[in-house]
KOLSEDO-935016 format. One record per residue: x, y, z of N, C-alpha, C in turn; residue in three letters. Coordinates in Angstrom, 3 decimals. Atoms other than C-alpha are relative to their C-alpha. Layout:
REM KOLSEDO-935016
       n.c1       n.c2       n.c3      ca.c1      ca.c2      ca.c3       c.c1       c.c2       c.c3   res
          X          Y          Z          X          Y          Z          X          Y          Z   ala
...
REM end
This chain:
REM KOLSEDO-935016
       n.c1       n.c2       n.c3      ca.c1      ca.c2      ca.c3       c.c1       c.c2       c.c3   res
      1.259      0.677      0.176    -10.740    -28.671    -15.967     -0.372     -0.004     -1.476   unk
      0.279     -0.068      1.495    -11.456    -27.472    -19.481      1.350     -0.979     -0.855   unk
     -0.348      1.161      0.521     -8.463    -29.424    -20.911     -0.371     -1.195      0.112   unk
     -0.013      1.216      0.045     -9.157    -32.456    -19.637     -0.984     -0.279     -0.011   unk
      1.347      0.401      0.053    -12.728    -32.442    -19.720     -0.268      0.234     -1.653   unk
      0.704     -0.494      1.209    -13.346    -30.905    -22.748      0.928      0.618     -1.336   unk
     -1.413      0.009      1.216    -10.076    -31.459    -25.240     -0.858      0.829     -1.431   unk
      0.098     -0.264      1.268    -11.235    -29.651    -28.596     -2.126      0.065      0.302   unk
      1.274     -0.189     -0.345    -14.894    -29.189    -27.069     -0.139      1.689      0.130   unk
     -0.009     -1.769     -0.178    -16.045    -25.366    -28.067      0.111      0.595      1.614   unk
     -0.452     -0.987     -1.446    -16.663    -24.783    -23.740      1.479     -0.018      0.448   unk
     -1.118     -0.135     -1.111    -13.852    -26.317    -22.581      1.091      0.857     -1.037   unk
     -1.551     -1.448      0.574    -11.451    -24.127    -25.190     -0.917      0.645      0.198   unk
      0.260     -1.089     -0.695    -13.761    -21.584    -23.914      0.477      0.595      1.543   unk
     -0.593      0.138     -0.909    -12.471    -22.680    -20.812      1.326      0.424      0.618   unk
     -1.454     -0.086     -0.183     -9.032    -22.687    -21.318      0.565      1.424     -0.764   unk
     -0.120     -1.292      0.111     -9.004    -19.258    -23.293     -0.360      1.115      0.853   unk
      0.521     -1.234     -1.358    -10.634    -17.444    -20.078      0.788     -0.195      0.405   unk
     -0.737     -0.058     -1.210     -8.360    -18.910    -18.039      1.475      0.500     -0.489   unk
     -1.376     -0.662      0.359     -5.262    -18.022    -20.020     -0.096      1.627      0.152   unk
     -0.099     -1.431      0.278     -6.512    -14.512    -20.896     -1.343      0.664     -0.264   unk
      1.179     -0.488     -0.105     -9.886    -12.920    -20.402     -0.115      0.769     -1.332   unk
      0.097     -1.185      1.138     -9.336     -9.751    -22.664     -0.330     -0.701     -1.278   unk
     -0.018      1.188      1.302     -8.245    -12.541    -25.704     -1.074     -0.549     -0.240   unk
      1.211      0.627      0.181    -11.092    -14.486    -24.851     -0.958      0.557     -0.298   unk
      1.509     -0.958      0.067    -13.753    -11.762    -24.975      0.343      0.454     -1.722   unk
     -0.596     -0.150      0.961    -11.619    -10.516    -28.112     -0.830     -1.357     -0.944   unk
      0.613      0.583      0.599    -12.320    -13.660    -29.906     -1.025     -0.681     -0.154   unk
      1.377      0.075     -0.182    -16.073    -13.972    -28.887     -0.901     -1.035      0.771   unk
      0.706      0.881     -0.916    -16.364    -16.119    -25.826     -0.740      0.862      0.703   unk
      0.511     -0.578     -1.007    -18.864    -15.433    -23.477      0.166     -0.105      1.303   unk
     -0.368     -0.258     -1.306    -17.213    -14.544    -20.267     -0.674     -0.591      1.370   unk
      1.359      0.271     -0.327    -20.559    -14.947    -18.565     -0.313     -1.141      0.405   unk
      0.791      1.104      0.052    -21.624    -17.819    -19.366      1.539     -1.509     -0.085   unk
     -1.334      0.811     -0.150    -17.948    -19.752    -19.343      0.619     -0.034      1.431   unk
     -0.619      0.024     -1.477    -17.419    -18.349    -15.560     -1.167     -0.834      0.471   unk
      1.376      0.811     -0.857    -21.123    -19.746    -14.658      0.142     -1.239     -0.622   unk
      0.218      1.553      0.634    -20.879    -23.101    -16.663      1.605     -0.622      1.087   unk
     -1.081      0.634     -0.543    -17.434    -23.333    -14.952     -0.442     -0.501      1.665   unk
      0.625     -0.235     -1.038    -19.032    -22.450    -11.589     -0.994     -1.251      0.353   unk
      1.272      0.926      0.059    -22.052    -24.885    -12.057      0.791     -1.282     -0.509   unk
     -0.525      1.356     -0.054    -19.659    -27.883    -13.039      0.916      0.006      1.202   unk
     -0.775      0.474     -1.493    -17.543    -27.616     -9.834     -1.055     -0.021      0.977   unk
      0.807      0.282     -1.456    -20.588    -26.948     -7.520     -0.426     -1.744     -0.366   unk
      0.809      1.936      0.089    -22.077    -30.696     -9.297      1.126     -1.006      0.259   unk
     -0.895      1.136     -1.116    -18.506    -32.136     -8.303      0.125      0.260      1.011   unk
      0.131      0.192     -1.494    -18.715    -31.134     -5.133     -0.589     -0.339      0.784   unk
      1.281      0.164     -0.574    -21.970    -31.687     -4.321     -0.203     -2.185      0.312   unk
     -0.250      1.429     -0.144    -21.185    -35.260     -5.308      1.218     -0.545      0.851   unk
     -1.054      0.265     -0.959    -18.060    -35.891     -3.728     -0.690      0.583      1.353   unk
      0.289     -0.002     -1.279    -19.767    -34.476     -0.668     -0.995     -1.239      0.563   unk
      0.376      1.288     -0.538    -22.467    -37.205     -0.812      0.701     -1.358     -0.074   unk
     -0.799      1.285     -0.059    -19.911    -39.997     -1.492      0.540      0.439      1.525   unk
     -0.289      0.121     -1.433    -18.426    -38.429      1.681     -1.375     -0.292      1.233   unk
      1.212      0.763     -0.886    -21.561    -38.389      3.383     -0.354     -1.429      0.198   unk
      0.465      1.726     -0.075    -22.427    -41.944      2.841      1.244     -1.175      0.696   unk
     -1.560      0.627     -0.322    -18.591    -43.130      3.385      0.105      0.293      2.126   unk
     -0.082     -0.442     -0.987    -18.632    -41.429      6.862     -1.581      0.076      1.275   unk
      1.424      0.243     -0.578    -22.413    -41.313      7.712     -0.892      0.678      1.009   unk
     -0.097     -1.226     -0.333    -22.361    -38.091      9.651      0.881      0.795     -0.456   unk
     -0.729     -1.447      0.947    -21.492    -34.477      8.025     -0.250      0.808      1.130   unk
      0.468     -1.055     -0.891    -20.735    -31.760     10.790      1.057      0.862     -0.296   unk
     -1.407     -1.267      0.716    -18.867    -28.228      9.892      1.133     -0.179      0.736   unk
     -1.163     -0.122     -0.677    -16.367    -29.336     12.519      0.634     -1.022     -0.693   unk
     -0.854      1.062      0.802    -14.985    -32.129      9.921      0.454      0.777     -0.771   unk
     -1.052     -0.205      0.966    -14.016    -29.431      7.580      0.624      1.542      0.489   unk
     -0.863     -1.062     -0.491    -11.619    -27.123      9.397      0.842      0.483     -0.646   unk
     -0.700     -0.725      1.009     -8.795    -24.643      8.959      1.155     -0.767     -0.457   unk
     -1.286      0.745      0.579     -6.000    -27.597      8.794     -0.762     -0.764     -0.878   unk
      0.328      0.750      1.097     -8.174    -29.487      6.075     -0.151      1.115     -0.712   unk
      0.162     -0.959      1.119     -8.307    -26.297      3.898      1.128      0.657     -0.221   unk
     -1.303     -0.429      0.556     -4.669    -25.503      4.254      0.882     -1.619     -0.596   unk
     -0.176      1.429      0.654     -4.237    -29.675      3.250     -0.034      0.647     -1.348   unk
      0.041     -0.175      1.547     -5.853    -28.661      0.197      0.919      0.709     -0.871   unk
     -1.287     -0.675      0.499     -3.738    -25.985     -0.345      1.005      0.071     -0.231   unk
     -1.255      1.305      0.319     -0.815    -27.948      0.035     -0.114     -0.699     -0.963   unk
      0.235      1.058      1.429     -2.223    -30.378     -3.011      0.116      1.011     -0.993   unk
     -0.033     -0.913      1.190     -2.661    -27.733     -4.986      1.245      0.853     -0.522   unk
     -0.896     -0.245      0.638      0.378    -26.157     -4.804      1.223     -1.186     -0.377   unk
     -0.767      0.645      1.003      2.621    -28.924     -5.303     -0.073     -1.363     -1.056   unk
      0.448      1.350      1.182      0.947    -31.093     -7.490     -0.418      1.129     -1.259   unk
      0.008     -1.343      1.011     -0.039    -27.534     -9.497     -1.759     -0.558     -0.513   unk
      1.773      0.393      0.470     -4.014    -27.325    -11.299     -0.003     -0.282     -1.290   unk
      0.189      0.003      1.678     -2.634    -27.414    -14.684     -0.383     -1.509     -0.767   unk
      0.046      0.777      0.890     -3.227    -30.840    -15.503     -0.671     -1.107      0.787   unk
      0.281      1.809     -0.690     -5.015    -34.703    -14.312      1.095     -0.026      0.998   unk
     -1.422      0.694     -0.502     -1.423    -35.766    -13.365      0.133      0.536      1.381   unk
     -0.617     -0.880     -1.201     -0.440    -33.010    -11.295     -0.902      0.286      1.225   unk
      0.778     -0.227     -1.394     -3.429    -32.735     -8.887     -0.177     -1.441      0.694   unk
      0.175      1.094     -0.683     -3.720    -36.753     -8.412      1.590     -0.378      0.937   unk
     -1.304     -0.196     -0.128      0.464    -36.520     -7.811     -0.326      0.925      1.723   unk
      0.038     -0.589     -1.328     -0.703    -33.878     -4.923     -1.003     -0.311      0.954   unk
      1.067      0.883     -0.783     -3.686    -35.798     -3.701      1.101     -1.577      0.564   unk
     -1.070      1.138     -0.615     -1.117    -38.857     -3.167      0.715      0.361      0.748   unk
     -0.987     -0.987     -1.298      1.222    -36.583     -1.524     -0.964      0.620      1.345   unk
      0.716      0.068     -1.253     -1.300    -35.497      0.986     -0.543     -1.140      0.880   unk
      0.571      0.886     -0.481     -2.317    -38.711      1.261      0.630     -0.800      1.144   unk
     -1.657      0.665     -0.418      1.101    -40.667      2.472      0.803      0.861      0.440   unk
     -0.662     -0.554     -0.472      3.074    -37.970      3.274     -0.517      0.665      1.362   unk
      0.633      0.087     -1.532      1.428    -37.379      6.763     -0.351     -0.950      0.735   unk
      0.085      1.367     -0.699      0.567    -40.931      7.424      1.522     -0.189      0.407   unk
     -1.379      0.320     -0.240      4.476    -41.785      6.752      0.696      0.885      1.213   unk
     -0.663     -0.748     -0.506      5.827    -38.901      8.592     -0.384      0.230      1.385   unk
      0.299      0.329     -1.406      3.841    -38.972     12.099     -0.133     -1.725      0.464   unk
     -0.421      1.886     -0.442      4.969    -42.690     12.362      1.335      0.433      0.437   unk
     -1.622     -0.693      0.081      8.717    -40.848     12.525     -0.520      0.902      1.051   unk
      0.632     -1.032     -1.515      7.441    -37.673     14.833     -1.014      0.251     -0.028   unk
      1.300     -0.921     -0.155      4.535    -35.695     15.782     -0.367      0.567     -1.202   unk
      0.337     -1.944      0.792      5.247    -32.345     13.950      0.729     -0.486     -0.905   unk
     -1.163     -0.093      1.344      7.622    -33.835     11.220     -1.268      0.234     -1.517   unk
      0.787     -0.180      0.983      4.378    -34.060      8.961     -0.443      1.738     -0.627   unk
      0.256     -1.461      0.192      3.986    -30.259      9.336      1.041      0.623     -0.188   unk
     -0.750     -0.222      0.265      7.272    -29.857      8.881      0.241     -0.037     -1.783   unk
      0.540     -0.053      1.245      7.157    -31.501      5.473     -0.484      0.765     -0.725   unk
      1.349     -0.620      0.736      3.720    -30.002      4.376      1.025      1.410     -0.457   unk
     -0.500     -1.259      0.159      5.658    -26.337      4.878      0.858     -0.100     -0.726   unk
     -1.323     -0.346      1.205      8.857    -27.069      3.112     -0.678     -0.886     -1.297   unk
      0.321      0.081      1.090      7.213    -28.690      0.248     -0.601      1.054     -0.834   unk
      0.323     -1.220      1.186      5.297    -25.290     -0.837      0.804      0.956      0.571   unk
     -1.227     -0.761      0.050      8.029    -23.388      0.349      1.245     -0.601     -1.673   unk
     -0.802      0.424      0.630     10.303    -25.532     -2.182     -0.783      0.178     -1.477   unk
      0.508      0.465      0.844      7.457    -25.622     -4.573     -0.143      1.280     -0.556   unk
      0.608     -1.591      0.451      6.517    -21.817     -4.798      1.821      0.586     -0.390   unk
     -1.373     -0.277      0.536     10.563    -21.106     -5.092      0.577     -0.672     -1.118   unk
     -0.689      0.277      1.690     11.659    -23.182     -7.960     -0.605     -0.287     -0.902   unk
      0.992      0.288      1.038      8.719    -24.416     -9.560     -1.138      1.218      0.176   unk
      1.239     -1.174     -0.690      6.053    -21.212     -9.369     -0.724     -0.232     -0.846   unk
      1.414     -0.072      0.742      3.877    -21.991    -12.020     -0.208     -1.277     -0.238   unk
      1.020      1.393     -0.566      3.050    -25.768    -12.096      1.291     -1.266      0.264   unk
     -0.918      1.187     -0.866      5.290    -28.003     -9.933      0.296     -1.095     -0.413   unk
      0.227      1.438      0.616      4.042    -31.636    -11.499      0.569      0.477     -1.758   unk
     -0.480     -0.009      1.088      4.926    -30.295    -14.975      1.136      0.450     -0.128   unk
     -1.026     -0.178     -0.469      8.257    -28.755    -14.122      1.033     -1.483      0.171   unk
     -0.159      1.135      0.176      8.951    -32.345    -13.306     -0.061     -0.903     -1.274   unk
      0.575      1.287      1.134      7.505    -34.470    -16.214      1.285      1.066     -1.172   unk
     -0.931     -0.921      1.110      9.729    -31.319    -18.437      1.530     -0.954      0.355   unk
     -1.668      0.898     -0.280     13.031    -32.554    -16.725      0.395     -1.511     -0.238   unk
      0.197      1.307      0.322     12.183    -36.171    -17.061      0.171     -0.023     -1.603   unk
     -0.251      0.468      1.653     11.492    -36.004    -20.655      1.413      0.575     -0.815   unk
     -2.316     -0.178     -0.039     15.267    -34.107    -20.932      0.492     -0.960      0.006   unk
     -1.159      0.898     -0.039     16.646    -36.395    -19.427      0.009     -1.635     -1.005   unk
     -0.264      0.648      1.315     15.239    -39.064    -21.826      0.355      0.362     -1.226   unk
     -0.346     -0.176      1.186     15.917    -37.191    -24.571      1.556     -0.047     -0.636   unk
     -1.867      0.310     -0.021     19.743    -36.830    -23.195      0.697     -0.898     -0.492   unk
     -0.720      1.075     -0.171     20.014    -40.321    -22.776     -0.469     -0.632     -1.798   unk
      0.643     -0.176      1.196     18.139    -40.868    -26.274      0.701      0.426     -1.166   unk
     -0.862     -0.415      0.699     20.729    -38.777    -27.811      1.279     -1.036      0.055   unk
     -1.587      1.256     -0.812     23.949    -41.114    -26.489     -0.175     -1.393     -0.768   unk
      0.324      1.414      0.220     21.557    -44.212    -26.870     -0.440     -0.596     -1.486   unk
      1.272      1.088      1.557     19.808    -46.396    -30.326      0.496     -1.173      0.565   unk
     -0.223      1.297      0.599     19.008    -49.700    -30.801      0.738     -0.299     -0.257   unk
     -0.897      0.825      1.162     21.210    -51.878    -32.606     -0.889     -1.155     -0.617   unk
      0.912      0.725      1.324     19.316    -53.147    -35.604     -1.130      0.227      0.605   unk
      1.307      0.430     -0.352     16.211    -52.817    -34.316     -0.456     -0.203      1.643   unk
      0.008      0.796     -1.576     16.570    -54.601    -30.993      0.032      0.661      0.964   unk
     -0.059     -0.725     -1.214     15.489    -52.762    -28.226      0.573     -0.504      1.366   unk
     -0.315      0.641     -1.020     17.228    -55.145    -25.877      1.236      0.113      0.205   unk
     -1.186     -0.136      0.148     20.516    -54.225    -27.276      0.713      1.570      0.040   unk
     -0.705     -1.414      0.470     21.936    -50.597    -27.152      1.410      0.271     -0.097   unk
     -1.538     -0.469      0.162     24.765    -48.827    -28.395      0.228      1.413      0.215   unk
     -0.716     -1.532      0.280     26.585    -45.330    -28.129      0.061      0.105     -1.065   unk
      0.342     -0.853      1.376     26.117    -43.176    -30.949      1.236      1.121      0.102   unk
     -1.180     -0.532      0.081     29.254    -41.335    -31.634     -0.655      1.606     -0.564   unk
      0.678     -1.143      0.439     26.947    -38.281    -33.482      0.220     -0.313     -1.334   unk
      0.557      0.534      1.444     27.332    -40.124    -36.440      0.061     -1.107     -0.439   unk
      0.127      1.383      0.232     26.570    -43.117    -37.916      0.076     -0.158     -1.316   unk
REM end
Protein backbone atom coordinates (compact mmCIF):
# COMPACT_ATOMS: atom_id res chain seq x y z
CA UNK A 1 0.00 0.00 0.00
CA UNK A 2 2.67 2.49 0.97
CA UNK A 3 4.57 1.96 -2.34
CA UNK A 4 2.03 2.47 -4.49
CA UNK A 5 0.14 4.96 -2.76
CA UNK A 6 2.65 6.97 -1.49
CA UNK A 7 6.04 6.55 -3.84
CA UNK A 8 8.60 9.07 -2.12
CA UNK A 9 5.67 10.42 0.23
CA UNK A 10 7.32 10.77 3.99
CA UNK A 11 4.05 8.13 5.31
CA UNK A 12 4.11 5.87 2.76
CA UNK A 13 8.22 5.34 3.19
CA UNK A 14 7.05 5.33 6.66
CA UNK A 15 5.04 2.69 5.46
CA UNK A 16 7.28 0.68 3.73
CA UNK A 17 10.13 0.98 6.45
CA UNK A 18 7.62 -0.57 9.20
CA UNK A 19 6.77 -3.07 7.07
CA UNK A 20 10.27 -4.12 6.11
CA UNK A 21 11.65 -3.70 9.65
CA UNK A 22 10.09 -2.18 12.72
CA UNK A 23 13.34 -1.96 14.94
CA UNK A 24 15.03 0.13 11.63
CA UNK A 25 12.07 2.07 11.42
CA UNK A 26 11.81 3.19 15.05
CA UNK A 27 15.78 3.47 14.73
CA UNK A 28 15.44 6.06 12.12
CA UNK A 29 12.52 8.04 13.79
CA UNK A 30 9.25 6.81 12.43
CA UNK A 31 6.44 6.75 14.51
CA UNK A 32 5.34 3.22 14.87
CA UNK A 33 2.10 4.49 16.34
CA UNK A 34 0.95 6.58 14.27
CA UNK A 35 2.16 4.61 10.82
CA UNK A 36 0.23 1.31 12.23
CA UNK A 37 -3.01 3.65 12.91
CA UNK A 38 -2.77 5.80 9.65
CA UNK A 39 -2.24 2.36 7.98
CA UNK A 40 -5.22 0.95 9.92
CA UNK A 41 -7.51 4.04 9.21
CA UNK A 42 -6.70 3.92 5.34
CA UNK A 43 -7.79 0.25 4.93
CA UNK A 44 -10.87 0.60 7.26
CA UNK A 45 -11.90 3.89 4.51
CA UNK A 46 -11.26 1.20 1.66
CA UNK A 47 -13.30 -1.07 3.01
CA UNK A 48 -15.89 0.78 4.20
CA UNK A 49 -16.19 1.93 0.60
CA UNK A 50 -15.90 -1.08 -1.27
CA UNK A 51 -18.50 -2.37 1.15
CA UNK A 52 -20.97 0.37 0.07
CA UNK A 53 -20.21 -0.12 -3.67
CA UNK A 54 -21.09 -3.71 -2.65
CA UNK A 55 -24.04 -2.71 -0.90
CA UNK A 56 -25.55 -0.73 -3.63
CA UNK A 57 -24.34 -3.38 -6.44
CA UNK A 58 -26.22 -6.17 -4.53
CA UNK A 59 -28.86 -4.18 -2.51
CA UNK A 60 -28.95 -6.44 0.49
CA UNK A 61 -25.82 -7.00 3.02
CA UNK A 62 -26.34 -10.15 5.34
CA UNK A 63 -23.23 -11.85 7.39
CA UNK A 64 -24.25 -15.00 5.54
CA UNK A 65 -22.71 -13.40 2.14
CA UNK A 66 -19.38 -13.28 3.73
CA UNK A 67 -18.47 -16.81 4.79
CA UNK A 68 -15.60 -19.17 5.52
CA UNK A 69 -15.15 -20.11 1.59
CA UNK A 70 -15.11 -16.26 0.68
CA UNK A 71 -12.29 -15.64 3.25
CA UNK A 72 -10.25 -18.60 2.23
CA UNK A 73 -10.96 -17.01 -1.72
CA UNK A 74 -9.19 -14.16 -0.43
CA UNK A 75 -6.56 -16.02 0.81
CA UNK A 76 -6.04 -17.71 -2.26
CA UNK A 77 -5.55 -14.00 -4.05
CA UNK A 78 -3.27 -13.15 -1.78
CA UNK A 79 -1.11 -15.81 -1.86
CA UNK A 80 -0.64 -16.21 -5.40
CA UNK A 81 -0.83 -12.97 -6.74
CA UNK A 82 1.55 -11.98 -3.41
CA UNK A 83 0.79 -8.12 -1.53
CA UNK A 84 3.99 -6.77 -2.67
CA UNK A 85 2.88 -4.83 -5.46
CA UNK A 86 -0.53 -3.28 -7.80
CA UNK A 87 0.30 -6.07 -10.35
CA UNK A 88 0.44 -8.92 -8.18
CA UNK A 89 -2.85 -8.56 -6.21
CA UNK A 90 -4.99 -7.52 -9.50
CA UNK A 91 -3.05 -10.85 -11.25
CA UNK A 92 -4.74 -12.75 -8.05
CA UNK A 93 -8.04 -10.97 -8.13
CA UNK A 94 -8.27 -12.20 -11.96
CA UNK A 95 -7.28 -15.56 -10.92
CA UNK A 96 -10.05 -15.83 -8.46
CA UNK A 97 -12.11 -14.38 -10.73
CA UNK A 98 -11.93 -16.97 -13.93
CA UNK A 99 -10.35 -19.63 -12.45
CA UNK A 100 -13.57 -21.01 -10.72
CA UNK A 101 -15.96 -19.83 -13.31
CA UNK A 102 -13.68 -21.82 -16.02
CA UNK A 103 -13.13 -24.81 -13.95
CA UNK A 104 -16.81 -25.77 -12.63
CA UNK A 105 -17.89 -25.64 -16.37
CA UNK A 106 -15.22 -28.85 -16.57
CA UNK A 107 -16.33 -30.44 -12.92
CA UNK A 108 -17.81 -29.66 -9.69
CA UNK A 109 -14.72 -29.89 -7.34
CA UNK A 110 -12.03 -29.26 -10.11
CA UNK A 111 -12.23 -25.46 -9.01
CA UNK A 112 -11.18 -26.55 -5.48
CA UNK A 113 -8.89 -28.61 -6.77
CA UNK A 114 -7.12 -25.77 -8.55
CA UNK A 115 -7.58 -23.12 -5.72
CA UNK A 116 -5.41 -25.84 -3.41
CA UNK A 117 -2.66 -26.64 -5.80
CA UNK A 118 -2.11 -23.13 -6.76
CA UNK A 119 -0.99 -22.08 -3.01
CA UNK A 120 0.40 -25.29 -2.54
CA UNK A 121 2.63 -24.54 -5.80
CA UNK A 122 2.80 -20.96 -4.79
CA UNK A 123 3.99 -21.27 -1.06
CA UNK A 124 6.70 -24.05 -2.43
CA UNK A 125 8.56 -22.28 -5.10
CA UNK A 126 7.64 -18.84 -4.94
CA UNK A 127 7.34 -18.07 -0.86
CA UNK A 128 7.78 -14.58 -0.80
CA UNK A 129 5.86 -12.87 -3.68
CA UNK A 130 4.59 -15.21 -6.44
CA UNK A 131 3.59 -12.25 -9.18
CA UNK A 132 7.16 -10.92 -8.86
CA UNK A 133 8.98 -14.22 -9.03
CA UNK A 134 7.30 -14.20 -12.38
CA UNK A 135 7.79 -10.65 -13.87
CA UNK A 136 11.91 -11.60 -12.48
CA UNK A 137 11.95 -14.65 -14.94
CA UNK A 138 10.27 -12.80 -17.71
CA UNK A 139 12.60 -9.97 -17.66
CA UNK A 140 15.63 -12.92 -17.87
CA UNK A 141 14.35 -14.21 -20.34
CA UNK A 142 14.27 -10.87 -22.26
CA UNK A 143 17.41 -10.04 -21.29
CA UNK A 144 18.63 -13.68 -22.66
CA UNK A 145 17.06 -13.14 -25.77
CA UNK A 146 18.39 -9.36 -25.76
CA UNK A 147 21.77 -10.71 -25.38
CA UNK A 148 21.61 -13.12 -28.80
CA UNK A 149 19.33 -10.33 -30.38
CA UNK A 150 20.03 -6.19 -31.84
CA UNK A 151 18.61 -4.37 -34.38
CA UNK A 152 20.25 -4.04 -37.55
CA UNK A 153 20.91 -0.37 -38.09
CA UNK A 154 18.40 0.80 -36.15
CA UNK A 155 15.44 -1.15 -37.48
CA UNK A 156 13.56 -2.79 -35.03
CA UNK A 157 11.82 -4.86 -37.66
CA UNK A 158 15.01 -6.45 -38.61
CA UNK A 159 17.16 -8.55 -36.14
CA UNK A 160 20.34 -10.17 -36.12
CA UNK A 161 22.55 -12.61 -33.93
CA UNK A 162 25.23 -11.03 -32.17
CA UNK A 163 28.19 -13.25 -32.17
CA UNK A 164 29.53 -11.32 -28.63
CA UNK A 165 31.16 -9.07 -30.77
CA UNK A 166 30.62 -6.69 -33.17
Amino acid sequence: MGRESGRGAPFGLSLIAVRENEIAAVAMGTNLAAAKVGAFAISALLAGIAGGIFAQSVGFVAPENFGLVLSLMFLVGLVVGGVGSARGTIVGALFLRFIPDYAAEIDRYLAGVLLGAAIILSVRFMPQRPFAALVQSLDWIKKAAGARLRPRDGNRSTWVKTGGHE
